[in-house]
C-alpha positions in Angstrom: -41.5 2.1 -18.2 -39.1 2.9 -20.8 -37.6 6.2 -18.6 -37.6 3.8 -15.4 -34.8 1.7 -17.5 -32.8 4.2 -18.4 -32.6 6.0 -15.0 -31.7 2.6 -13.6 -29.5 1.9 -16.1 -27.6 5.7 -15.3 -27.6 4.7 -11.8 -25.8 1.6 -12.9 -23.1 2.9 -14.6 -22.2 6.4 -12.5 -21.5 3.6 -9.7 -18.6 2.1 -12.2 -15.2 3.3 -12.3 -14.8 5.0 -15.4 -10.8 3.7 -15.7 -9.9 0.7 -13.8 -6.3 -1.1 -13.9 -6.3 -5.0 -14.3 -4.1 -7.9 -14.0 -1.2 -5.5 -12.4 2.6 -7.4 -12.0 5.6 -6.9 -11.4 8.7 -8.5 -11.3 11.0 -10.1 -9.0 14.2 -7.9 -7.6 16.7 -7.7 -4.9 16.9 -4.2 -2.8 18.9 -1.8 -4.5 17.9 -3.5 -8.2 15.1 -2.2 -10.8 12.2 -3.9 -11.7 9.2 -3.2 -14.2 5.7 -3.4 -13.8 2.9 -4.5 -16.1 -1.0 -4.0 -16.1 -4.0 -3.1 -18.1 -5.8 0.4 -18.3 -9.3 -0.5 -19.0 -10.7 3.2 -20.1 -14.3 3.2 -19.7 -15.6 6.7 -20.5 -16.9 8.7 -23.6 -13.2 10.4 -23.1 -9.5 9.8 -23.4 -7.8 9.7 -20.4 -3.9 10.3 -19.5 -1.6 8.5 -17.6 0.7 11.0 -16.3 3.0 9.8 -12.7 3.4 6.8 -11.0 4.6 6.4 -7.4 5.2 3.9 -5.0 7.1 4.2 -1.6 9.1 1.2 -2.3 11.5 2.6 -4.7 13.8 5.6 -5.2 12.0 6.4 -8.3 9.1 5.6 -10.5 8.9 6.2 -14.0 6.7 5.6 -17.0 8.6 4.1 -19.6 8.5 2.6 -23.4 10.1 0.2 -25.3 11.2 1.7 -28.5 13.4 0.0 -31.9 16.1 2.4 -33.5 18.6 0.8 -36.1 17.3 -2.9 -35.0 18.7 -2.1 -31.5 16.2 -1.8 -28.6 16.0 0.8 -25.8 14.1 2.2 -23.2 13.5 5.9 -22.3 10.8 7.4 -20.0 7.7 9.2 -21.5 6.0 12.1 -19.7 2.5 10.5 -20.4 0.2 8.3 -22.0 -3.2 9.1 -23.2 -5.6 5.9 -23.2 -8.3 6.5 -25.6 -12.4 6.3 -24.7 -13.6 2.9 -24.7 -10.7 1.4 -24.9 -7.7 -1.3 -23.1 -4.0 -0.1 -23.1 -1.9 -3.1 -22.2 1.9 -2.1 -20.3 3.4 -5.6 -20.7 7.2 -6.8 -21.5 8.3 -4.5 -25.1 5.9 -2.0 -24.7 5.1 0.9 -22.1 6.0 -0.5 -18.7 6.8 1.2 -15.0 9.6 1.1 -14.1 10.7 0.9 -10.3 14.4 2.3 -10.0 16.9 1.2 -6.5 14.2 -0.7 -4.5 13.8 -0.4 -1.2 13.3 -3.6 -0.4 13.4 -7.5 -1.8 10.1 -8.0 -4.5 9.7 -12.1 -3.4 7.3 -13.8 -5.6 4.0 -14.3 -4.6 4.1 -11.0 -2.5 1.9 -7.9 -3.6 3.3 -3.6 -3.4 1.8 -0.6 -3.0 1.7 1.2 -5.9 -0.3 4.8 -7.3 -0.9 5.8 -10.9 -1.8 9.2 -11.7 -4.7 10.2 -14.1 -5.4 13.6 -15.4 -9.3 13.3 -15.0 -9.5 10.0 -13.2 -7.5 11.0 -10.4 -5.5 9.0 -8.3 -5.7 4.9 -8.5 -4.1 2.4 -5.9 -3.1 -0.8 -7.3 -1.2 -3.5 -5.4 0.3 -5.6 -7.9 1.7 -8.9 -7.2 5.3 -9.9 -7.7 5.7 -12.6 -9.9 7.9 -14.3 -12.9 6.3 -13.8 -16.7 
């Protein structure tokens, strides 16, 4: 009985996604202007995993980016990557890491959802359509 369990219980779990993005925004821009996009990285694996591209087709560019303090003044600057540890959430919200979308192709109107892909070294390749909205 007991092996019948765990064999279900392995079934159960290879069917999950072992990193899943939640909640995914992003915010409200003209064409031609930048906007930034905010969601959750739910890692649920034994193993780190690493963010390392993001894309979309609705910008000029995509970029992974942090908030960072120097001297009490804040900046931005884009990072390569960003490793989200085994079992764990790694929120990209307002001050913190955050996508950034660079000369958009188009209007972002509230209420309307993008394409968008982010790149994971062993997870592969996620689409997420986040929804255009204010904070």
């Amino acid at each position: 009985m007991t092996a019948i369990i765990f064999s279900m219980l392995a079934l159960l779990s290879a069917g999950q996604a072992k990193v899943t993005v939640q909640n995914a925004w992003i915010r409200p821009a003209g064409k031609e202007m930048n906007s930034a996009m905010y969601f959750d990285i739910v890692n649920n694996s034994d193993k780190p995993d690493t963010l390392f591209k993001a894309a979309s087709s609705t910008a000029e560019l995509v970029q992974i980016h942090e908030t960072f303090n120097k001297d009490g003044l804040m900046g931005m600057r884009e990072v390569k990557y960003v490793v989200v540890p085994a079992h764990s959430t790694l929120s990209f919200k307002p001050s913190g890491y955050h996508v950034m979308f660079i000369k958009l192709k188009r209007d972002f109107k509230v209420k309307t959802k993008i394409d968008a892909y982010l790149f994971f070294k062993s997870s592969g390749k996620i689409k997420i359509k986040p929804l255009v909205k204010l904070q």
